[in-house]
C-alpha positions as CSV (number, residue, x, y, z in Angstrom):
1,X,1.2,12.2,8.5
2,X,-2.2,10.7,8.1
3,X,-3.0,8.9,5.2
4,X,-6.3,6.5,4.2
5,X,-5.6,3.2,4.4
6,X,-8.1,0.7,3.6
7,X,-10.6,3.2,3.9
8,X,-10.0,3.6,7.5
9,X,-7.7,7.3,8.8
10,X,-4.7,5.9,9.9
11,X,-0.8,8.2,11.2
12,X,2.0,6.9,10.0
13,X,5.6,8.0,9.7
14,X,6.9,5.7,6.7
15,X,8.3,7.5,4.1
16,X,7.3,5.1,0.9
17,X,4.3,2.7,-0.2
18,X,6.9,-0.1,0.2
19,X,8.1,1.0,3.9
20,X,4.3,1.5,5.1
21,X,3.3,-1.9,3.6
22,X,6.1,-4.0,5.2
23,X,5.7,-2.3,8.7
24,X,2.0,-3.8,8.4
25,X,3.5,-7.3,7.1
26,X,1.9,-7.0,3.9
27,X,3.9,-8.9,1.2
28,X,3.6,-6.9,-2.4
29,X,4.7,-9.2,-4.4
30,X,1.1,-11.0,-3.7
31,X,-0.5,-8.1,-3.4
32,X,-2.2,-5.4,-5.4
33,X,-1.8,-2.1,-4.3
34,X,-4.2,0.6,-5.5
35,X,-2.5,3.9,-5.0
36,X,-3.0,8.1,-6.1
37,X,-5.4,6.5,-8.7
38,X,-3.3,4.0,-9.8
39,X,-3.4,0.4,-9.7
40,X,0.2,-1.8,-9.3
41,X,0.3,-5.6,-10.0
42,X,1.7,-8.0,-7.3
43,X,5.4,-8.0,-7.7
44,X,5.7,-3.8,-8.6
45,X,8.8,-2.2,-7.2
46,X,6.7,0.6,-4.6
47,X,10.1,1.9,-3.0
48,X,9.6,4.8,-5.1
49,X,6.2,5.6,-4.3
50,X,6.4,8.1,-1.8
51,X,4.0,8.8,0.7
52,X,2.2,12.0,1.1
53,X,-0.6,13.2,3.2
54,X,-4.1,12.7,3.3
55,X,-3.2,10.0,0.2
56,X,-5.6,6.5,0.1
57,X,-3.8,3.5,-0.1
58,X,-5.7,-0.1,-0.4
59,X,-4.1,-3.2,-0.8
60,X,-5.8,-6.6,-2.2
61,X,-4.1,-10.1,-1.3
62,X,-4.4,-12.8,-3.9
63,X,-5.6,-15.7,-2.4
64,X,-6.0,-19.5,-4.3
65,X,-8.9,-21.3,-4.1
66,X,-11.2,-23.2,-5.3
């Protein structure tokens, strides 16, 4: 299926949010996830997020600093 990821068209076979994010090494729980409209806080369980097509998906890391 294809689905937008970080604004960029991207195939994929992963079922769930969670499954598509680990196969790109992207750690939720210090991440949040923007998904169908909705927004998830590092930490939220996405195994039950599943993917469909043509869905957007973007992810933003928390990073310290100062």
């Amino acid at each position: 299926m294809k689905i937008k990821y970080q604004g960029d068209a991207v195939d994929t076979t992963a079922k769930t949010v969670a499954e598509f994010l680990s196969a790109r090494g992207v750690d939720p729980a210090k991440a949040i996830v923007e998904y169908g409209g909705e927004v998830y806080a590092p930490g939220a369980d996405l195994s039950a997020l599943a993917l469909v097509d043509g869905a957007s998906l973007d992810v933003f890391k928390m990073t310290a600093g100062g």
